[in-house]
C-alpha positions as CSV (number, residue, x, y, z in Angstrom):
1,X,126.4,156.9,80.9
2,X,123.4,154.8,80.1
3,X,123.5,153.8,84.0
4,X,123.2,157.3,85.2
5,X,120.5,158.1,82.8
6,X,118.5,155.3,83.5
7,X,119.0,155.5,87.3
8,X,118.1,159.5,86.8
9,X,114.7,158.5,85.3
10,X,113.8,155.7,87.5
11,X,114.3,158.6,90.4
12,X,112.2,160.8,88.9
13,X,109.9,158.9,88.0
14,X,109.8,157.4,91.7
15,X,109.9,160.7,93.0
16,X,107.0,161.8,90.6
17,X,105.1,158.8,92.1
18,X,105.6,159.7,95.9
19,X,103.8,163.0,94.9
20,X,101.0,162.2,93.3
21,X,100.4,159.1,95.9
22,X,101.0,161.8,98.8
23,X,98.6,164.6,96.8
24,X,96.0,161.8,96.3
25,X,95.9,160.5,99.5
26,X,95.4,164.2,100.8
27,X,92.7,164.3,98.3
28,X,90.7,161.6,99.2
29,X,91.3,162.8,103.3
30,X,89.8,165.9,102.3
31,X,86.9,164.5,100.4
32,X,86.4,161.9,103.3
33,X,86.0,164.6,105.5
34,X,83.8,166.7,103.7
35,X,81.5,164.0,102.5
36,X,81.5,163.4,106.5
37,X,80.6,166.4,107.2
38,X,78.1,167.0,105.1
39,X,76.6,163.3,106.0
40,X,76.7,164.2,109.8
41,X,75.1,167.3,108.9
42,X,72.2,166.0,107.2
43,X,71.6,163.5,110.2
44,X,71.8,166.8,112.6
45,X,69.0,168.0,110.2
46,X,66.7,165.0,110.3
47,X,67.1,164.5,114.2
48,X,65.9,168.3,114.9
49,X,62.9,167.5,112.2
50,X,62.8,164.2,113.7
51,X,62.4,165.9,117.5
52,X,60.6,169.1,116.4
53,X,57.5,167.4,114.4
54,X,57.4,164.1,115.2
55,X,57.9,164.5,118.9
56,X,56.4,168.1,120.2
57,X,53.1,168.8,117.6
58,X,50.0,166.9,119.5
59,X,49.4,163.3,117.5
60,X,45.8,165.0,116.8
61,X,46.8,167.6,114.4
62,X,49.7,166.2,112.6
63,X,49.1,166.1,108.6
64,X,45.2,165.9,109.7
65,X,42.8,165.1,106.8
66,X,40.2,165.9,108.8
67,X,38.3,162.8,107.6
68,X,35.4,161.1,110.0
69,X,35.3,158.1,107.4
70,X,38.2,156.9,105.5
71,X,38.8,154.2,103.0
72,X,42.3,152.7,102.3
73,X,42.5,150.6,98.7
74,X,45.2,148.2,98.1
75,X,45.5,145.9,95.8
76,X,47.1,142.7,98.1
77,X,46.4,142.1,101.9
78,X,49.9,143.3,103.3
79,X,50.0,146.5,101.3
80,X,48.1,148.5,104.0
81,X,51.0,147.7,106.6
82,X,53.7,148.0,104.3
83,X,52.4,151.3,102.8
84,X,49.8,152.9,104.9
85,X,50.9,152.0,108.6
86,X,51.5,155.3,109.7
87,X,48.7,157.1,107.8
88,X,46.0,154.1,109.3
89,X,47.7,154.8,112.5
90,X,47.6,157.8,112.6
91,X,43.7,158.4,111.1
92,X,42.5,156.0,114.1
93,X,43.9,157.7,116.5
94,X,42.4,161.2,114.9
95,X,39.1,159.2,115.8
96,X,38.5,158.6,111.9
97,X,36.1,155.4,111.1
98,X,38.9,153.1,108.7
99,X,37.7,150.8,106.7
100,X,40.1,148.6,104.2
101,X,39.5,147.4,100.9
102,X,42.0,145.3,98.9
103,X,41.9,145.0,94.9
104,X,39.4,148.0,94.1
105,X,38.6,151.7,93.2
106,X,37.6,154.7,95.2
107,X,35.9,158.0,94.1
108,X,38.2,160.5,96.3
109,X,41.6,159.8,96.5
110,X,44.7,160.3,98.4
111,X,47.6,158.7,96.6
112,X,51.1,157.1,98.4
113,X,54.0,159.3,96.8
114,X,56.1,157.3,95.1
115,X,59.8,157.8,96.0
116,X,62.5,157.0,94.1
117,X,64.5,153.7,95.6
118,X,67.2,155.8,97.6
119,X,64.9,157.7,99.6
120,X,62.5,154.5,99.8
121,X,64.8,152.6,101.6
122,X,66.0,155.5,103.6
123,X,63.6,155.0,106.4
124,X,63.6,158.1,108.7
125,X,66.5,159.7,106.8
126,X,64.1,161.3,104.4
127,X,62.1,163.0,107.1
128,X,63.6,166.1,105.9
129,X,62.9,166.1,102.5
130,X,59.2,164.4,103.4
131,X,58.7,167.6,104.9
132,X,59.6,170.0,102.2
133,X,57.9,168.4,99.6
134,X,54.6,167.2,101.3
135,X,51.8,169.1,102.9
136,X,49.6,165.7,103.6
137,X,52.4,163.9,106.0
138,X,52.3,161.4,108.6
139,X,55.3,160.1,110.2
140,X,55.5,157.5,113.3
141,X,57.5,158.0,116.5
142,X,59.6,154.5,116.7
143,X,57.1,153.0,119.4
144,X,54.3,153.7,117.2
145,X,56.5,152.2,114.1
146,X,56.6,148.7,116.2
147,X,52.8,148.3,116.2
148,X,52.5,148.4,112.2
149,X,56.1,146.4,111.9
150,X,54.2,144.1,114.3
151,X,50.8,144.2,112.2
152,X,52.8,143.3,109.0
153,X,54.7,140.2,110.9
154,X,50.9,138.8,111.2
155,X,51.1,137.9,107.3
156,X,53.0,135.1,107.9
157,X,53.0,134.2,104.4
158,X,54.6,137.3,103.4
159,X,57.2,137.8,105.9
160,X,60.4,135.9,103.4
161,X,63.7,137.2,103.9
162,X,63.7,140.4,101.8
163,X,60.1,141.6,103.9
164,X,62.7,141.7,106.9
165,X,65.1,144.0,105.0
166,X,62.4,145.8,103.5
167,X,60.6,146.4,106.9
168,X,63.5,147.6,108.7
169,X,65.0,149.9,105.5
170,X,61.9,151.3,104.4
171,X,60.2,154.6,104.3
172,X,56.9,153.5,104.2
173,X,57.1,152.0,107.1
174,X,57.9,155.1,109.1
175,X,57.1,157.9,106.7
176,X,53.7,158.5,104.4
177,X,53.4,161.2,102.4
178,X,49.7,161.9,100.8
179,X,48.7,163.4,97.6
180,X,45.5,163.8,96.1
181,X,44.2,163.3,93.5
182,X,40.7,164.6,91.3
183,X,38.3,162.6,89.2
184,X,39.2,165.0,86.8
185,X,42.8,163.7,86.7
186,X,41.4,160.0,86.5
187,X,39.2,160.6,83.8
188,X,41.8,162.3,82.0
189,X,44.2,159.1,82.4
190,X,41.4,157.0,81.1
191,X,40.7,159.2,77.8
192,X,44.6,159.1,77.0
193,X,44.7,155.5,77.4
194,X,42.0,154.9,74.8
C-alpha cells in the first residue's frame, strides 16, 4: 500500500512538473517574441528617423544655430572629438568661424545633454528619442562619423582600450543634442553654492 502511494505521488508530482516546464517554456517563447518584436520595432523606428532626418534635410539647415562665430569649451584636449564631433562638424560646414578652448568659461552657452549610460552607449539607437526630446540636434551620417572617429584617433595618448569601445558604442560620437543655458541660470548656481 505504501508502494502505490508513493509511486501515485512521485507521478503526480512528475506529471505536475512536465506542466509547469511545458507552461514555462511557452512563457518564455512568448516573451522572446514579443520582446523581439518590440526590439525590431524600435530599430524600424530609428532607421526611418535615421533615413528621414539624417539623410534627406540639406546639411545646412539641420539643428542650425545660426552662429557666424562659435566657441566650444572643454575641459581636456580630446573632449571636443569625443563630445562635440558632430556639432563642430556640422557648424563648419554651416560656414560658422570655430574656435576651441580647453579648461575655461564662456558667457553664452550651449550645454552637451547628459544621457543617462544606456542611451550613452547606444550610439545611433537613440536617434529617436534624440529627436523627441531635443530641438538643438546634430546627428552625423556614418561617413561624416569617420572623420571625427578619425580626428579622436590623432590623440594617441588617449586612444587605450576602453576609447575603442567607447568610440564605437557611444552617442556622442554620432549624436549631439544642445541645450542652453542663461547667465541667469549660472549665477543662480553660484549664489546656491555659497
Amino acid at each position: 500500500m505504501v508502494l502505490v502511494s508513493s509511486s501515485y505521488d512521485f507521478d503526480s508530482l512528475y506529471n505536475f512538473y512536465v506542466r509547469f516546464l511545458a507552461e514555462a517554456v511557452l512563457y518564455l517563447r512568448n516573451f522572446a517574441l514579443y520582446i523581439s518584436l518590440w526590439v525590431l520595432g524600435y530599430l524600424l523606428v530609428c532607421c526611418v528617423v535615421y533615413r528621414r532626418y539624417a539623410r534627406r534635410l540639406p546639411t545646412r539647415t539641420r539643428g542650425a544655430l545660426r552662429a557666424k562665430r562659435v566657441l566650444v569649451v572643454v575641459a581636456h584636449p580630446d573632449d571636443e572629438c569625443m563630445f562635440f564631433g558632430p556639432t563642430i562638424f556640422r557648424l563648419c560646414e554651416q560656414g560658422a568661424d570655430v574656435h576651441l578652448l580647453c579648461l575655461s568659461n564662456g558667457c553664452t552657452v550651449y550645454t552637451l545633454d547628459t544621457v543617462n549610460i544606456l542611451r550613452k552607449y547606444w550610439g545611433f539607437l537613440d536617434l529617436p528619442l534624440s529627436f523627441v526630446l531635443s530641438s538643438k540636434r546634430y546627428f552625423l551620417r556614418w561617413t561624416e562619423s569617420r572623420r571625427v572617429v578619425r580626428a579622436m584617433k590623432r590623440h594617441t595618448s588617449q586612444m587605450v582600450w576602453f576609447r575603442h569601445l567607447y568610440v564605437f558604442f557611444s552617442r556622442y560620437m554620432i549624436i549631439n543634442t544642445l541645450r542652453r543655458i542663461s547667465l541667469a541660470d549660472i549665477e543662480l548656481e553660484l549664489e546656491v553654492d555659497d
